[in-house]
C-alpha positions as CSV (number, residue, x, y, z in Angstrom):
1,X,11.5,-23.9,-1.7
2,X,10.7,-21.0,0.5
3,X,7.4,-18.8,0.1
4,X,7.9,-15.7,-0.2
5,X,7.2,-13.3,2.8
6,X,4.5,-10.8,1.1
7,X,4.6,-8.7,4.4
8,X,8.5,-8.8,4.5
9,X,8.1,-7.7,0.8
10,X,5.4,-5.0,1.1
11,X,4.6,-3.9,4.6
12,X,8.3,-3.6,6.2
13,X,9.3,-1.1,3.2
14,X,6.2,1.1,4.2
15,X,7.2,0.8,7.6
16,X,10.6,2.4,7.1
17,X,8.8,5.3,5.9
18,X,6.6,5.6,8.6
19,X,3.3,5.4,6.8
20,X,0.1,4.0,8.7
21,X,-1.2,1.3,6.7
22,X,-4.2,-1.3,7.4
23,X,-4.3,-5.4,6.1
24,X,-6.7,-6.3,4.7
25,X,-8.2,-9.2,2.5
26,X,-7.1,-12.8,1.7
27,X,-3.7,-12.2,4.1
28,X,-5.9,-10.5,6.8
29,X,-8.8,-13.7,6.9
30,X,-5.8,-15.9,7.4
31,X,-5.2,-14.2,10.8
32,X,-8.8,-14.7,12.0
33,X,-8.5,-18.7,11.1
34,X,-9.8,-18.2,7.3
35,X,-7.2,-20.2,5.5
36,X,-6.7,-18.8,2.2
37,X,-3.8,-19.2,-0.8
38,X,-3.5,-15.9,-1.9
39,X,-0.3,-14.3,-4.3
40,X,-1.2,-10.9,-3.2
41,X,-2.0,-8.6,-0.1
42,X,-4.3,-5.7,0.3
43,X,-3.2,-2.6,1.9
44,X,-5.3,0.8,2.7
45,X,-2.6,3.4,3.3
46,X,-3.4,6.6,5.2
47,X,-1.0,8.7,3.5
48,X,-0.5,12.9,3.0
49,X,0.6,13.8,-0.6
50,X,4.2,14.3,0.6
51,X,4.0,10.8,1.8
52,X,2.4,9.3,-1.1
53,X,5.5,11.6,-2.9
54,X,8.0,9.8,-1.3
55,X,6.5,6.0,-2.2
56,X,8.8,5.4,-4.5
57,X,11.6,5.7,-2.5
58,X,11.3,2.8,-0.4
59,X,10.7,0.2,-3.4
60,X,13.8,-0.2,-5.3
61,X,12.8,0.5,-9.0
62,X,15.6,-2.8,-9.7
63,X,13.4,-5.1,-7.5
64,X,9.4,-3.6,-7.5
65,X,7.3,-2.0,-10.1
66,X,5.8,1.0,-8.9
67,X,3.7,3.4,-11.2
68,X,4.6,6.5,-12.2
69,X,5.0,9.6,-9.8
70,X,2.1,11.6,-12.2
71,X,-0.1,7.9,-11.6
72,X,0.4,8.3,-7.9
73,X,-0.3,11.6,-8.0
74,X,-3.8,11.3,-10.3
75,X,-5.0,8.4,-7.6
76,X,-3.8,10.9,-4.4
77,X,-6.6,13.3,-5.9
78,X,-9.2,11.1,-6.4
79,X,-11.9,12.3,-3.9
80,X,-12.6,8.2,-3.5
81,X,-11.6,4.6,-4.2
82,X,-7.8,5.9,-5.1
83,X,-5.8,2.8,-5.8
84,X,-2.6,1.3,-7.6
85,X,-0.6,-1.8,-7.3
86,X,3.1,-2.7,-6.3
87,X,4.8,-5.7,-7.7
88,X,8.0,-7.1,-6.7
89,X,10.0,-8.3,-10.0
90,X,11.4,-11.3,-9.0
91,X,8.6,-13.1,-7.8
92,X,5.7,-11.3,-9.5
93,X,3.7,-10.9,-6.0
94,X,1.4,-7.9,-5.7
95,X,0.4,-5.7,-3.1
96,X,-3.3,-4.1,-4.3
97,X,-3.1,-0.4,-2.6
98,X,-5.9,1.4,-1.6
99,X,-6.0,4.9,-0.5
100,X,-7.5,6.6,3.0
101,X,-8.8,9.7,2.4
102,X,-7.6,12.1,5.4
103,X,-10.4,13.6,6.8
104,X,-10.7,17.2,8.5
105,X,-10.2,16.3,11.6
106,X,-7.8,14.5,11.2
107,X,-5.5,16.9,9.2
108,X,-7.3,19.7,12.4
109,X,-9.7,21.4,10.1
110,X,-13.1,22.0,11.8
111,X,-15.7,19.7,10.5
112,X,-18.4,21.4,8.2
């Protein structure tokens, strides 16, 4: 039996839409040498709300669950620890999201 590819599943959709992302986790230990069996992967995204908008779009609602826009939307605002979960359908393997908060500088406001 093949093992599912939880980057193929997760990370090259996110790709596609061009949003910077981070590994981190059980997945992430395994590069360092940390051997680990884990069914999920941990993601921080760095993502605008139009980005975060457009999720949905790259995980077809037939293959992946993906919450509702308004549950995206309620975890974009959250001033910290903003956070959902993906799950592809067919093999019930989970990505745990985690939301970057843009800071000024990096959206070109002056610090303050």
């Amino acid at each position: 039996m093949v093992e599912p590819d939880l980057i193929g599943l997760f990370v090259q959709p996110l790709e596609g839409l061009g949003i910077s992302y981070m590994i981190t986790g059980g997945v992430a230990s395994v590069i360092y040498r940390d051997p680990r069996f884990t069914q999920d992967v941990d993601l921080v995204l760095r993502v605008s709300e139009d980005e975060l908008e457009g999720l949905p779009s790259a995980f077809s609602p037939e293959d992946y669950y993906v919450p509702p826009a308004e549950a995206l939307r309620r975890e974009g605002r959250r001033t910290r620890y903003g956070h959902f979960n993906l799950i592809h359908r067919d093999t019930g393997l989970r990505a745990d999201v985690y939301l970057a908060r843009l800071g000024k500088l990096a959206r070109g406001e002056e610090p303050g």
